[in-house]
C-alpha positions in Angstrom: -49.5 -63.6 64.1 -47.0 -63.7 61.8 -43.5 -62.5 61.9 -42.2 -60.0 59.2 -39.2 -61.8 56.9 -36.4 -60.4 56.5 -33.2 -60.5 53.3 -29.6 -60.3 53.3 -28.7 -59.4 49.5 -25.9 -58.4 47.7 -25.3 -55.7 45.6 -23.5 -56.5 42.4 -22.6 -53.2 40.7 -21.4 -51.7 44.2 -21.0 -54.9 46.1 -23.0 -53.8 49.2 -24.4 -56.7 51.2 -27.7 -54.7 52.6 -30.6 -56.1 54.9 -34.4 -55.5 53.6 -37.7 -56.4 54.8 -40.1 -58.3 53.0 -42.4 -55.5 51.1 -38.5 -53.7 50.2 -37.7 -56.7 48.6 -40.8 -57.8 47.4 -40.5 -54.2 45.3 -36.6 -54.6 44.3 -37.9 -58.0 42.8 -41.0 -56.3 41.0 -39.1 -53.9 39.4 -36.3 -56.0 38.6 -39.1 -58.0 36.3 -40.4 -54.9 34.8 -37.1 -53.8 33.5 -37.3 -53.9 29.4 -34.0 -55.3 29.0 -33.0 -57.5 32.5 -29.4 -55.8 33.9 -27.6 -58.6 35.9 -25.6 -55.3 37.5 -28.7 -54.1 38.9 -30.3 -57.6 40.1 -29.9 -58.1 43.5 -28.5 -61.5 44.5 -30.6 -63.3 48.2 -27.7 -64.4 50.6 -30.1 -65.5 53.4 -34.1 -64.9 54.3 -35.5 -65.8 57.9 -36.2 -63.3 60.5 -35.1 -60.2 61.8 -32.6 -61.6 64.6 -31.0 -64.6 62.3 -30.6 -62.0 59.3 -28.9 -59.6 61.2 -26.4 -62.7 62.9 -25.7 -64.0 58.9 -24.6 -59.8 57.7 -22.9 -59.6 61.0 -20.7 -63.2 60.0 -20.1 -61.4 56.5 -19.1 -58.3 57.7 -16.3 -59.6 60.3 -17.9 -58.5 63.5 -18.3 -60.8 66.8 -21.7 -62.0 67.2 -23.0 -61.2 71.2 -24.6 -64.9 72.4 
């Protein structure tokens, strides 16, 4: 059984840092390629990829909040 991955990515044109799962991503990246003339505004940018748990410690570091050992 595998375990869904998970994506910390940044926004450029509003500078959101957002957490998706794979298929989200997967789609963000699909449509990115099918864009007629690429908009490095729109791209998102990966910051970190592994599971649930590990994402969520990475946007918690980013965002300034105490992570709970």
């Amino acid at each position: 059984m595998s375990r869904e991955q998970y994506y910390l990515c940044r926004v450029p044109s509003t500078k959101l840092v957002i957490i998706l799962k794979e298929g989200d991503y997967n789609y963000m990246r699909n449509h990115e390629r099918s864009l007629r003339v690429p908009d490095p505004e729109y791209n998102i940018v990966l910051l970190a990829q592994g599971y649930k748990e590990e994402v969520k410690a990475f946007y918690e570091l980013i965002n300034g909040k105490e992570l709970n050992v």
